[in-house]
N, C-alpha and C positions, 0 to 999 in steps of 0.2 A: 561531354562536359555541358552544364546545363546553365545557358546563360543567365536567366530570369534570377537566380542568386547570387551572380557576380554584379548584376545593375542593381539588385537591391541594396548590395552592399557600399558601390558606390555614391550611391544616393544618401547613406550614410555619410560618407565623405566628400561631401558636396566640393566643399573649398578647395583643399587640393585637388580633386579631380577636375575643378575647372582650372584651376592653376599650370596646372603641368599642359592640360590641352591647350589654352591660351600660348602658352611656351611655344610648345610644339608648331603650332598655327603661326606663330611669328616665326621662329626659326625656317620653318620652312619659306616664309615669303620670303625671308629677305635673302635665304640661300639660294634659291631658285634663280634669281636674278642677279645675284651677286658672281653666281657661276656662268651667268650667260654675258655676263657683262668680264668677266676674264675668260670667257672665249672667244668673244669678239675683237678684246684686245689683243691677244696674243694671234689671233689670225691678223690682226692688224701687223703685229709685226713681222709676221712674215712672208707681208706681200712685194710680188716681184715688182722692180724699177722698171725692167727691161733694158738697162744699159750692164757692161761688164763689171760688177761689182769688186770682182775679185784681184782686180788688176787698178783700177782707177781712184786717181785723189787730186782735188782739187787744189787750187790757189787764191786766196784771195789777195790783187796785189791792190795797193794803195797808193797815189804818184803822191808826194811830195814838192813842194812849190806849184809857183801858177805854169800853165804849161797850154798850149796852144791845142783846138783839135788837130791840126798836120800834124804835129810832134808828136803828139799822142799815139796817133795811127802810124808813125812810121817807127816809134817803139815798138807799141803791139807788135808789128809783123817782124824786127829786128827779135823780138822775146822770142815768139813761136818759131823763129827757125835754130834759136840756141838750144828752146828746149826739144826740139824734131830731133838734133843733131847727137842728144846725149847718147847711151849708149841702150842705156836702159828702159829710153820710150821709144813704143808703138808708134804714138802721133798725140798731138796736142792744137784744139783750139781752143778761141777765144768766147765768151758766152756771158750773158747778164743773168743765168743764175741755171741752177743744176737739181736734179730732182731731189725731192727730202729737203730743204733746204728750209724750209719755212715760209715762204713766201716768197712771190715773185710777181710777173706780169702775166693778169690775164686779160683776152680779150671780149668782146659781148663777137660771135657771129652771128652773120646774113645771110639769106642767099638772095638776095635782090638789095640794089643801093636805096630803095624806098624803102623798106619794110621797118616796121615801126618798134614790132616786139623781136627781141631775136630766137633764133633759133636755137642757139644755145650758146656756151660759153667754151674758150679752152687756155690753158698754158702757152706762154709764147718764149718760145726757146731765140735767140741767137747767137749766129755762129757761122764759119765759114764753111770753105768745101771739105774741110775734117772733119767737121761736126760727129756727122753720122759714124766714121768710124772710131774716129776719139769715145765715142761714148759705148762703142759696142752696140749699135740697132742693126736689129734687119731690113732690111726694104724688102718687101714682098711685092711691092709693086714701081713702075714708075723710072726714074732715075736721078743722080744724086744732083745737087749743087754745080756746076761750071763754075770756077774760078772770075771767069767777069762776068759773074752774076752778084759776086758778093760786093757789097760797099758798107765806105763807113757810113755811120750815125752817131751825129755828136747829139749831145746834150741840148732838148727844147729842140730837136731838129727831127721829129716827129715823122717816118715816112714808109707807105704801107710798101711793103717788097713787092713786085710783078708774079713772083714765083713764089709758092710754098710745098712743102713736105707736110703732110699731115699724120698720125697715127691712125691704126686701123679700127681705131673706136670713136673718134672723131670724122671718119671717110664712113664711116655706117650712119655712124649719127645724121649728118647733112644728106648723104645719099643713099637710103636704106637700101635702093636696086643693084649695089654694088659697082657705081660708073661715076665714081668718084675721079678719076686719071682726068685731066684738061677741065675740069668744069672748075666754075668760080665759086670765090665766098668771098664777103666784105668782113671785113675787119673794123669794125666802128668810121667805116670812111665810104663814100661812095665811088672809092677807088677796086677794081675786082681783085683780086690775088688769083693766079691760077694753077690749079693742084698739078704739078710734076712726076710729085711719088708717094710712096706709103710707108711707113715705118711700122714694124707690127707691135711694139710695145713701149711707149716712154711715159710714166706715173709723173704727174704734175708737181711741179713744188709743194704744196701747201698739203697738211695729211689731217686736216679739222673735218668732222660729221658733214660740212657742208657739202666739204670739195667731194663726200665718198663718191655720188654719182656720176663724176665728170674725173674720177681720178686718172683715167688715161685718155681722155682726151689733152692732147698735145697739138702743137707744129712749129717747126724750123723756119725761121728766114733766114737769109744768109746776107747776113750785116753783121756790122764788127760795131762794139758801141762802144765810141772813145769819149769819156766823160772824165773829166778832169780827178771826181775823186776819187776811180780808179775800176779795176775791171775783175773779171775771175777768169780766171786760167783751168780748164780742165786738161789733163794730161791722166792720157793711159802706156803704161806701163806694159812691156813684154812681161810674159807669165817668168813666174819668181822672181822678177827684176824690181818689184814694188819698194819695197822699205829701200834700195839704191838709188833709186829715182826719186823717191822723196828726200833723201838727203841729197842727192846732186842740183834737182832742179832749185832750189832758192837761190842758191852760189851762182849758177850761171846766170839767171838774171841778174842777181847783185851784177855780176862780169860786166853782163851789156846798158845798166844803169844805176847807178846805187841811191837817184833818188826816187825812193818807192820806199814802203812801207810795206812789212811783213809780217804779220804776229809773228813768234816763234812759238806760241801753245797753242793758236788758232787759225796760223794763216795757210797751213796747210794740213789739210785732211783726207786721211781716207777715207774711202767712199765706207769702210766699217763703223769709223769713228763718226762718218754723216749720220750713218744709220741709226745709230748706239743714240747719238744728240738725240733725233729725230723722236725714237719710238720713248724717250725715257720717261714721259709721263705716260704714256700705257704700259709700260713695263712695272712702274710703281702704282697704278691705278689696281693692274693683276694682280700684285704682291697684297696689297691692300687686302682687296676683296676676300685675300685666299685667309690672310689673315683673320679678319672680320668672320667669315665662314667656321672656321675651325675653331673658334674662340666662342661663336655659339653652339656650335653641336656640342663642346665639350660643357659647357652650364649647360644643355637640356639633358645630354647623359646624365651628369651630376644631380639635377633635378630630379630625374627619375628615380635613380638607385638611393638618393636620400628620402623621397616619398616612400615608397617600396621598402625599405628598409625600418622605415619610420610604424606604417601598417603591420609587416613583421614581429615587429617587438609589441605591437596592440592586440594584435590577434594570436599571441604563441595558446590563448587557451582553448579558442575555436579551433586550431589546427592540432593541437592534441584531442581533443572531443573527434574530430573526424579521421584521428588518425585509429582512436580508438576501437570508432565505428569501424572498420576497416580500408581507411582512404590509403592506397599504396604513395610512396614518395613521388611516383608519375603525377597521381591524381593531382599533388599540391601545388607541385611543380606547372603543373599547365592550369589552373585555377590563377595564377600569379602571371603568365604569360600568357593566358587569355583578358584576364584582365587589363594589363598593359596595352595589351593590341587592342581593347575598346577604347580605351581612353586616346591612342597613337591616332585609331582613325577615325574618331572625332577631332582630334584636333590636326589631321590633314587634308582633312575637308575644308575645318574652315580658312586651313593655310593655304589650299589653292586657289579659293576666292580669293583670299587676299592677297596672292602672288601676283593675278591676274590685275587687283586692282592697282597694285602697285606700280606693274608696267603702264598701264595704260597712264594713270600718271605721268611717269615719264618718259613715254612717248610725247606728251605733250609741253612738256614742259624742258627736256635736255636733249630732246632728237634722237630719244630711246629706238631702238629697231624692235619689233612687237617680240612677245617672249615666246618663242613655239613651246606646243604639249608637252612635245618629248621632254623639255626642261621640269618641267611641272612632275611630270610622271616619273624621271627618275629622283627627284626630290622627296616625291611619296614615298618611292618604294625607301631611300636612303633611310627619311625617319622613320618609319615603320622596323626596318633593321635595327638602326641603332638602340629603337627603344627596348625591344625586342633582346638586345645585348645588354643592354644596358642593366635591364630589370633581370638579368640570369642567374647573377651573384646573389642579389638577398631573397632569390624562387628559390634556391639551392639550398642557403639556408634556413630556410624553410621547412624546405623538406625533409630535413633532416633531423627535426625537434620531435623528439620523440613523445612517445604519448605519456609516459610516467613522468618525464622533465617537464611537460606542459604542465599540467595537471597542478603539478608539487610548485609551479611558481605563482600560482591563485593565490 
């Protein structure tokens, strides 16, 4: 096939041939990164917590009336041993907020009470000596909470713990040499904390572009925090005993106080339904895009087979003149899909410039992660196919216009 007559011919067709390229060249930018951007989300959503998902649901209670901190604290522990006692949980404690949650408390870490800039940042879990297993972690290193280690903490009563538990991306973080066990960190206080143990996985509340680098950095104290307007209860569940446990535990607290506040469509969740909240704007962000995607390949198909179809019908006399000559139905056929593929990779060219421009964009501007090749390159190859498919039907027909029908419609 001899190209220098298919570019002549296009140069004839100036207008759609930049058309359809232009198409293509956007199509491809915006796929390119619309696909990378619902794979980023959907690995978003199926990153691990590190606590037992499948067994675990939370509570959120709320006290009712004004109520003292003793009272407070001597509820709390009166709650958790009603809900230890059901039948259907493992163990339950007390906590100011649970991974996925949307927000919670972080702190700035030190490793010296002077140090000006910190070192880094992490989630601050509390909860007593169930914590750890309430939530399902491992300690890999170290050992748990002591029961008179845990105290309360009311409200405005601000006080760093002696001991913490750290995860095992926050014990790298501050101690890359791995001798994280008894050393300190400050917690915005020039009070030390000193590391007891290690947890090898807890994902921080908050799931924004910001937190992605710090997402497991964690750590436990072991404080109960009795705040008047009220507290979260995590409670796990014996395996299959989930959906029982959640209908049991609200009643038995009602049992042991009934002034408290309980959604009934929100105060208690499973750790599924945490999640479901959680990822639901990346879940529709992905729906989105896939959307968005599919709704452009299908206009540059369309574009295509309506050019192409369009040239068809202009040219049935040239393709009978060279059918005459003796051009086999092959010949037409790949004269039409040769063409298409010059025009595809012109205008994939200019669409991976512009894919690349487009990230780097927003990299700058929404906390883009840079767009690898590989994105780039299977986008090429995608529209290069489709066009390829696209333009098959009216190459086909084409080639199939006989030299005396051509001829007879001059």
């Amino acid at each position: 096939m001899h190209i220098k007559p298919i570019l002549a011919a296009l140069r004839r067709h100036k207008a759609g041939t930049v058309l359809i390229a232009l198409q293509i060249a956007l199509t491809l930018a915006i796929v390119c990164n619309a696909l990378f951007i619902i794979h980023q989300r959907l690995a978003h959503l199926s990153e691990p917590t590190g606590v037992d998902e499948a067994n675990l649901f939370v509570i959120e209670n709320q006290w009712a009336g004004q109520t003292s901190n003793p009272q407070i604290d001597a509820q709390i522990r009166a709650d958790l041993v009603a809900l230890r006692q059901l039948p259907g949980v493992r163990d339950a404690s007390p906590s100011n907020a649970y991974p996925l949650e949307g927000s919670g408390w972080d702190d700035f870490i030190t490793l010296t009470p002077d140090q000006t800039e910190k070192t880094t940042d992490a989630a601050v879990y509390l909860g007593d000596e169930h914590l750890i297993d309430t939530l399902g972690l491992q300690l890999v290193a170290g050992r748990n909470f002591r029961a008179d280690e845990v105290n309360s903490v009311g409200l405005h009563q601000y006080s760093v713990s002696p001991v913490v538990i750290v995860t095992r991306a926050l014990a790298e973080r501050l101690y890359p040499d791995g001798s994280a066990l008894g050393k300190p960190l400050y917690a915005m206080t020039s009070t030390p904390s000193t590391i007891i143990g290690v947890v090898d996985r807890l994902q921080r509340q908050g799931i924004d572009a910001w937190s992605d680098s710090y997402a497991y950095q964690s750590m436990l104290w072991p404080q109960r925090l009795d705040m008047p307007r009220g507290i979260i209860y995590i409670v796990r569940a014996k395996p299959g005993q989930l959906a029982a446990a959640m209908r049991e535990a609200p009643a038995a607290l009602y049992t042991q106080n009934r002034m408290r506040i309980i959604d009934p469509k929100n105060g208690v969740l499973s750790f599924a339904q945490v999640r479901e909240r959680a990822y639901d704007s990346d879940r529709g962000m992905a729906i989105l895009m896939g959307i968005i995607s599919v709704v452009l390949l299908a206009i540059t198909a369309a574009g295509i087979v309506g050019l192409t179809s369009f040239w068809v019908g202009q040219r049935r006399r040239q393709i009978g003149i060279r059918r005459a000559l003796g051009a086999t139905r092959n010949d037409i056929l790949n004269y039409f899909l040769t063409e298409n593929l010059l025009i595809g990779a012109m205008g994939v060219l200019i669409g991976a410039v512009l894919a690349l421009v487009i990230n780097l964009w927003m990299i700058a501007h929404v906390e883009m992660s840079r767009l690898p090749l590989a994105y780039v390159l299977a986008g090429v190859v995608m529209l290069l196919l489709l066009g390829q498919g696209a333009v098959l039907a009216p190459a086909l027909r084409a080639s199939h216009v006989s030299p005396v029908e051509a001829t007879r419609s001059v």
